[in-house]
C-alpha positions, 0 to 999 in steps of 0.5 A: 130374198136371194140365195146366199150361198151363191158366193161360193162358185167352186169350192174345193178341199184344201190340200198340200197337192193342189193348194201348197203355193197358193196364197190368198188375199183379202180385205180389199175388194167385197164385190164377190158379195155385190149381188146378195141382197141378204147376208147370214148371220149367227145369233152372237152377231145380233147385237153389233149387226142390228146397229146397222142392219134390218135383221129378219128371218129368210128361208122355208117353213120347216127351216129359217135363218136369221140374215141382215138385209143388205138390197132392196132388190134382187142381186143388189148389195146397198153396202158394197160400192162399184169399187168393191169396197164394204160400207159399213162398220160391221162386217158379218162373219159369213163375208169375213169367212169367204173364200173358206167354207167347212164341207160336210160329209153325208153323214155330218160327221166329218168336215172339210175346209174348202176354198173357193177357187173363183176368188179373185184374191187366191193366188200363185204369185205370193200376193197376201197369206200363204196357206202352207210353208215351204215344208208344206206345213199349214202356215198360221194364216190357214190354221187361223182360218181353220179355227174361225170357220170350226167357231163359225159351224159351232155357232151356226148350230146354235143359231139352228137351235134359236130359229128352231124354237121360234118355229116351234113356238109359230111366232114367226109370220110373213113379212114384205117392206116397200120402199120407192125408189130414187125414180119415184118407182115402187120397190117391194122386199118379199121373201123374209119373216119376223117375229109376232109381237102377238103371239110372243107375248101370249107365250106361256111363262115357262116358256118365257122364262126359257127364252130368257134363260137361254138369252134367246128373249133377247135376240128377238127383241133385238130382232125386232127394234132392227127393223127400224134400220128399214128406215137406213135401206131406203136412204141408201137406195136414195143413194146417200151412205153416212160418212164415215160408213167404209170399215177399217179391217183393224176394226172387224170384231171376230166372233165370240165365244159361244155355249153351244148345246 
């Protein structure tokens, strides 16, 4: 499954020299994510994202994230049209934060927001929000920014601790899905992992009751009946997108509030 991060071709500190009269514009075009078949998500998202969206785990052996399937193929995006517009009612945060991105310092210590100056809706001619006053003062835009990406790296840590557990529980395992394309060809998915219905019901009680208590039972199970959404990737590969399936910005769901450890 493709790399993710990818989207971000320069992303530079924001600062009041370099950025004081750029503004930047979003919500219309989503064709900086037309090539990634598979998008973050937090462990929050699940509920609303397995809606529409086949949710798996993608990465290495020491180190997984969830993610919803968005291609059949490589550098393919089923939910974004030639036009760059999203289809589908829920867009994930990961997309909603773009083209802002937390930095970390080497030691993890510090963070700093950057913007990804490739963006094709950053600019210098007033189009969208501006990111600093005529004073050079952070304009409320850029602050709200600054406080949905902190929610998104508070998240992003509890998500790391759920995919933590079910490694060291050994209840993920490879996965591949086929799908023939709309010539007849065969298409197969490889590079993503779900849950063993096996090994999670041989898990101990207590560890059960954890799970449980952590609301992390839960999220597999969703986990789990999101794959049936599988069944959604393959008639939009056929190229049929159900009406009604373009999102009305008005209508993006911001990330919860979430208890982070």
């Amino acid at each position: 499954m493709a790399t993710q991060l990818l989207i971000y071709e320069r992303a530079t500190p924001i600062t009041v020299s370099r950025h004081k009269d750029h503004s930047v514009k979003t919500g219309e075009d989503y064709s900086f994510a037309a090539k990634i078949n598979a998008v973050p998500l937090m462990a929050t998202e699940f509920s609303t994202a397995a809606q529409e969206f086949a949710v798996v785990f993608a990465g290495t052996e020491g180190r997984v994230m969830p993610t919803a399937v968005c291609g059949a193929r490589a550098e393919e995006n089923l939910y974004v049209s030639d036009d760059g517009k999203w289809q589908a009612p829920y867009l994930p945060a990961f997309i909603r934060q773009y083209p802002f991105v937390f930095a970390s310092s080497n030691d993890g210590e510090t963070l700093t927001l950057c913007l990804d100056e490739e963006f094709t809706g950053v600019n210098t001619d007033g189009r969208g929000e501006r990111l600093f006053d005529s004073d050079g003062e952070r304009t409320t835009y850029l602050k709200g920014m600054v406080e949905f990406s902190r929610s998104y790296q508070q998240h992003f840590r509890r998500t790391e601790q759920f995919c933590a557990r079910l490694l060291e529980y050994d209840l993920l395992e490879p996965m591949q899905a086929q799908f023939r394309g709309p010539a007849g060809d065969i298409v197969q998915l490889t590079g993503f992992q779900a849950v063993n219905r096996d090994r999670l019901k041989a898990l101990e009680a207590d560890v059960l009751k954890g799970l449980c208590a952590a609301d992390e039972l839960e999220l597999i199970y969703i986990h789990l009946q999101s794959m049936r959404n599988f069944e959604r990737l393959v008639a939009r590969l056929d190229g049929a997108v159900p009406e009604g399936q373009a999102r009305a910005e008005s209508e993006t769901p911001v990330l919860e509030d979430a208890e982070v450890e």
